[in-house]
N, C-alpha and C positions, 0 to 999 in steps of 0.2 A: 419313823425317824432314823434308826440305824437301817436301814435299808437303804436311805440316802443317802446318808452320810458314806456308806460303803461303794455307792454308786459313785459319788463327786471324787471321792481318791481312788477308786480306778482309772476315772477317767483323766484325773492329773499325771496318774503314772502315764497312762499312754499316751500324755502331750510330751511329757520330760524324755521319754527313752529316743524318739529321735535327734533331738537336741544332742543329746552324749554320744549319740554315735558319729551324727555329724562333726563333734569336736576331732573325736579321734580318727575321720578321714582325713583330716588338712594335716600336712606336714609340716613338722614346724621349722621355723628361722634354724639355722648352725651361727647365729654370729656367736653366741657364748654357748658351745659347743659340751662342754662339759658341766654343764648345768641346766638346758632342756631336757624336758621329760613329755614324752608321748607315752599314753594310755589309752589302756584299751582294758573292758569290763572282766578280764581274765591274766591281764599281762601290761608290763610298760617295759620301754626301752631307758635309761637312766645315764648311763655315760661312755664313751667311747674312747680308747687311745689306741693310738697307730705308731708305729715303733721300726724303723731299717737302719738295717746295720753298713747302707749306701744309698740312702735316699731313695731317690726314683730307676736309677739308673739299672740296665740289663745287667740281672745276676743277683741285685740288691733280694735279702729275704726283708719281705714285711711281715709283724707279728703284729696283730689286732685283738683287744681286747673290749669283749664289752660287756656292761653290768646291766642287769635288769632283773624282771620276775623270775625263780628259778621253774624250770620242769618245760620249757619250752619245746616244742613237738618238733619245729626245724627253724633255725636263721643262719641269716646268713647278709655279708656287706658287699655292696655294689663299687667297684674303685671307680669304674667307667664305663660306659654303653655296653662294652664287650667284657671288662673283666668281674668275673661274680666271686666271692670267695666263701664258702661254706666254714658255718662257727659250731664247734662244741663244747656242751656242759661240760667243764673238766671238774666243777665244784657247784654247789647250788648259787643259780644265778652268774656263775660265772662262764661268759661262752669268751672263747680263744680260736684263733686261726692264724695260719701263714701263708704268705704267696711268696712265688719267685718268682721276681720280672722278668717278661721275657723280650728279645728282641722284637718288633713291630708292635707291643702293646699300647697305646696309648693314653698315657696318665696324664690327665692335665690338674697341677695339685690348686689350678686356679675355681675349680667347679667343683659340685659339691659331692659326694661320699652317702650311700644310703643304707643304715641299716634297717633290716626286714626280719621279722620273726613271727612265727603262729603259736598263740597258745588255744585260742576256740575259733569258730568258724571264719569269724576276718584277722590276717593280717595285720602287723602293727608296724609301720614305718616313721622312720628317726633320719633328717639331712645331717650331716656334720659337714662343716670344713675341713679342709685338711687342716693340721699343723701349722702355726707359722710358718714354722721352719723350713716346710716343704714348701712353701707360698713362694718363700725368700727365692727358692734355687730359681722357680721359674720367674722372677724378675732379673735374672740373670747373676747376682751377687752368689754370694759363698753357698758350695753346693748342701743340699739338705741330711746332716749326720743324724744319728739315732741319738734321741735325749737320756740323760739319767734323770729320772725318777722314780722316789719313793712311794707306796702308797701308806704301809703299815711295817709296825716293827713292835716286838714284844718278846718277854723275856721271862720264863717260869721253874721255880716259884718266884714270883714278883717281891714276895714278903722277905724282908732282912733277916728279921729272926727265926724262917726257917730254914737260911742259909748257915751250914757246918763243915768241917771238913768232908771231904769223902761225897760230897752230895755234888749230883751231876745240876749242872743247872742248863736249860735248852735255851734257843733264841729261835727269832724265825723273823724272817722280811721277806714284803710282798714290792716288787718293782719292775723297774726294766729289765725283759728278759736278757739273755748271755751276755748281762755285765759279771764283775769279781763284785764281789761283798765275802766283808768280814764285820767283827766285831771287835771296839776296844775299850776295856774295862779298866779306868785310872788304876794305877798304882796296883796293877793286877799283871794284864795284859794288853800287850797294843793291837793283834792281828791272830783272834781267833775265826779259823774261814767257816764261811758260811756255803754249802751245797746247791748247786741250783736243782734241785729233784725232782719240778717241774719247770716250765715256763715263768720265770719270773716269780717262782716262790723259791726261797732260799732257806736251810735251814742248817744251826749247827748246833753246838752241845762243848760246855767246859766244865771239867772236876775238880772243884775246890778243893787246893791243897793247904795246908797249917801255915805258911809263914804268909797265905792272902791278905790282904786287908778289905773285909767283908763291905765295908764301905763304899768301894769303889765298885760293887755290883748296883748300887742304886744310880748310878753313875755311867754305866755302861752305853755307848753310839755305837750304834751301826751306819755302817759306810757301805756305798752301791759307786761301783766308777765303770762308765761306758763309754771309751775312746777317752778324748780329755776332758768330759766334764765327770763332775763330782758332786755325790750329795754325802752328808752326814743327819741322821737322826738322832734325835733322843729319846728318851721312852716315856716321856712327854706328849711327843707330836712334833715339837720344833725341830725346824729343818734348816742344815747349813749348807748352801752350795761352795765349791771351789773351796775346801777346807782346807785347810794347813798342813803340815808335816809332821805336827805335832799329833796328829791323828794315825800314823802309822800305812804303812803298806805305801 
């Protein structure tokens, strides 16, 4: 009887395992781009952004960012037939690259974008779209700028009551690389800067002095602005674009 029984789930596993490998040859859809996930028994591709500080256009730098399993052996994103761009681990799971367009390359942001990485013996491929915004330029309308976006923002120690004078307190935002960020804390300060130390991580640091109003650190946004658009955080998650003056810098 267990000798059967050990025979019948073997032999289920070897119906199922080509099953799963067939899913993760097919490439999947890019319409909702930042929400497909391709997997593979060692690795998955999870999300993609692409970031120019001039669109498409010769000269423009592109900054590509993408999330997935970390320890990946090599990846890298495909712009077009001829342009390839190699990505690296700059953090676990986080692979980063840039290109600079060059004259004769041909980007069409109408077609699709493929990221490729290896973590075991096959490959893992992901389509993205481009951006809207790069879609827009090539229907001829307003040419495609670099977006502000946030991803993350946090602020330590988080806790009120072990905020006193004298005590440094750090921030740190994750977004659009070589935008300005700062930070402003009501009834504190309005325009504490934030560092960009790598690619789109930002970080800074302020010293509570005596006449602060400790209150206004539970309170505290950070702000990322890349050309004219604008976002503000909270350290919540909620996010404001095109925020006020009231926001500082």
């Amino acid at each position: 009887m267990k000798r059967t029984l050990r025979t019948n789930v073997a032999a289920a596993l070897m119906v199922l395992a080509p099953l799963g490998a067939a899913l993760v040859a097919q490439p999947a859809s890019a319409q909702n781009y930042q929400y497909r996930v391709a997997e593979a028994r060692e690795g998955k591709i999870s999300s993609m952004t692409l970031n120019s500080d001039s669109g498409l256009r010769p000269g423009a730098t592109l900054h590509v960012q993408v999330r997935g399993t970390p320890g990946a052996r090599w990846a890298n994103i495909s712009l077009s037939d001829e342009v390839r761009v190699p990505l690296r681990e700059r953090a676990p799971g986080d692979y980063v690259g840039s290109y600079v367009v060059r004259r004769g390359d041909h980007l069409d942001p109408t077609r699709l974008m493929t990221v490729r990485a290896g973590w075991g013996d096959a490959p893992v491929s992901l389509a993205f779209n481009y951006p809207t915004n790069f879609r827009t330029q090539a229907m001829g309308n307003a040419p495609a700028m670099a977006s502000a976006e946030v991803n993350s923002f946090g602020m330590w120690p988080r806790e009120l009551d072990r905020l006193e004078p004298g005590r440094v307190v750090h921030f740190r935002m994750q977004g659009t690389p070589n935008s300005r960020a700062w930070v402003t804390i009501p009834g504190v300060e309005r325009g504490v800067p934030l560092a960009e130390e790598r690619p789109g991580e930002y970080r800074g640091s302020y010293t509570i002095r005596r006449r602060d109003d400790l209150q206004g650190f539970g309170e505290a946004v950070g702000m990322l602005r890349n050309g004219d658009q604008r976002v503000a955080i909270h350290l919540n998650g909620q996010q404001d674009r095109n925020f006020g003056s009231g926001y500082g810098r």
